[in-house]
C-alpha positions, 0 to 999 in steps of 0.5 A: 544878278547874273549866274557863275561863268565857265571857261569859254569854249572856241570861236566859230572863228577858232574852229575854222582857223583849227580846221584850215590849219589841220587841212594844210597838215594833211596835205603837205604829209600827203605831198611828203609822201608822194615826194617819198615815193617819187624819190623811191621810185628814181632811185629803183630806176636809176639803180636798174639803170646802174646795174644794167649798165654794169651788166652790160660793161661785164659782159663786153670785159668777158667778150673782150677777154674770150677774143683776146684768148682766142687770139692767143691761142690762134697765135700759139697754134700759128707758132707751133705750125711754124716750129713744126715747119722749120724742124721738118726743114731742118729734118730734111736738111739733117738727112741731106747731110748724113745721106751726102757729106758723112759718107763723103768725109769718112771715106777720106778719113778711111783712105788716110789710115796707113795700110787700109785694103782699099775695097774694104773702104765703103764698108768701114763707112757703113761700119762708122756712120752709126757712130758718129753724128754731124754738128748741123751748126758748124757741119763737123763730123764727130764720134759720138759717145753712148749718149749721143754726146761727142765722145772725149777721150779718155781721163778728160771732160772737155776734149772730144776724140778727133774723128781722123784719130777715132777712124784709125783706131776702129779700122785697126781694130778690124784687121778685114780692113787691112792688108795682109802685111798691115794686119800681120804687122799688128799682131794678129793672127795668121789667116786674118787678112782681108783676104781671108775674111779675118776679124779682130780676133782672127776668126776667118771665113776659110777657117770656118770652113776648115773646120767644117763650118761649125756653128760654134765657131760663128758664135764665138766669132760674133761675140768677139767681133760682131763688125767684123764678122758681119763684113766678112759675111758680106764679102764672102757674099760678094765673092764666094770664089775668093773662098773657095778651098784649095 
């Protein structure tokens, strides 16, 4: 009689297949890993690798960038070397023509006015050139305005006074400029020829000494008529006899 049975426990057999078995896992989770950090490791190499070259396209973009600047600013500062030539050239162009033509055209302006002392020519241009100005695209000759602008005439914004027209009313304004017949003809006072050294009001170097030479006199005179007086002055500079009392 035999006795009671159990469950049976695992074959050699068994236990060597379980084995086997268990051994494969291992190894392939062992190779999982190895392939995991392969992988990791690449990917870190061609991450450096990426970022190297992005680096390396950033930093020759920036260089590019700093040339082109450089460049720019090399070629600006050849522009403003060339502006600064050309405006010297057309400096010295500017004074050529106000040293040479101005005083030419206003002399011929001057010697039209009816009745201008032919001496006294030289000094209505000194008087006149501070007030006009030379138009260097077309070359003309204008009376300029306050500003600098040509001066228009009066009650009207677009026409300039022509410079004969601007000429003939300075000079007569200034009876030392005109002869005897010509000042007296237009009014002024005695004495106030040019041969007399008058102004516009008929202040007169033979007056001041008339009057023993008072500095109230000279005062007044300049106020009223600055121009004139300082011609007169000149001329009796130049010639003191032409004064002398009689």
């Amino acid at each position: 009689m035999s006795g009671p049975t159990g469950p049976k426990g695992p074959t050699p057999e068994q236990l060597s297949d379980l084995q086997a078995k268990l051994d494969d896992a291992i190894k392939s989770r062992d190779a999982a890993k190895n392939q995991n950090r392969d992988l990791s490791s690449r990917l870190e190499s061609l991450e450096a690798e990426k970022k190297k070259r992005d680096d390396e396209l950033s930093r020759k973009a920036k260089e590019s960038e700093e040339e082109k600047l450089k460049a720019e600013g090399k070629y600006a500062e050849a522009l403003e070397l060339n502006r600064k030539e050309l405006q010297g050239k057309i400096d010295k162009l500017t004074l050529s023509v106000k040293k040479n033509v101005l005083p030419k055209v206003l002399s011929a302006s001057v010697a039209k006015v009816d009745g201008v002392f032919k001496d006294a020519v030289d000094d209505a241009v000194a008087l006149l050139a501070p007030q006009v100005d030379i138009d260097l695209e077309t070359f003309e000759i204008y009376p300029k305005g306050s500003d600098g602008k040509p001066l228009l005439k009066e009650g009207t914004v677009d026409k300039p006074v022509p410079l004969d027209e601007f000429v003939t009313g300075f000079v007569s304004k200034r009876p030392h400029l005109l002869t005897d017949k010509m000042v007296k003809g237009a009014g002024a006072k005695p004495g106030a020829g040019a041969d007399s050294g008058g102004g516009v009001s008929g202040f007169s170097i033979q007056e001041w000494i008339k009057k023993g030479k008072p500095s109230k006199y000279l005062e007044e005179w300049i106020e009223s008529d600055n121009d004139g007086y300082t011609a007169a002055v000149k001329d009796f500079q130049d010639n003191p006899g032409k004064f002398a009392q009689k």
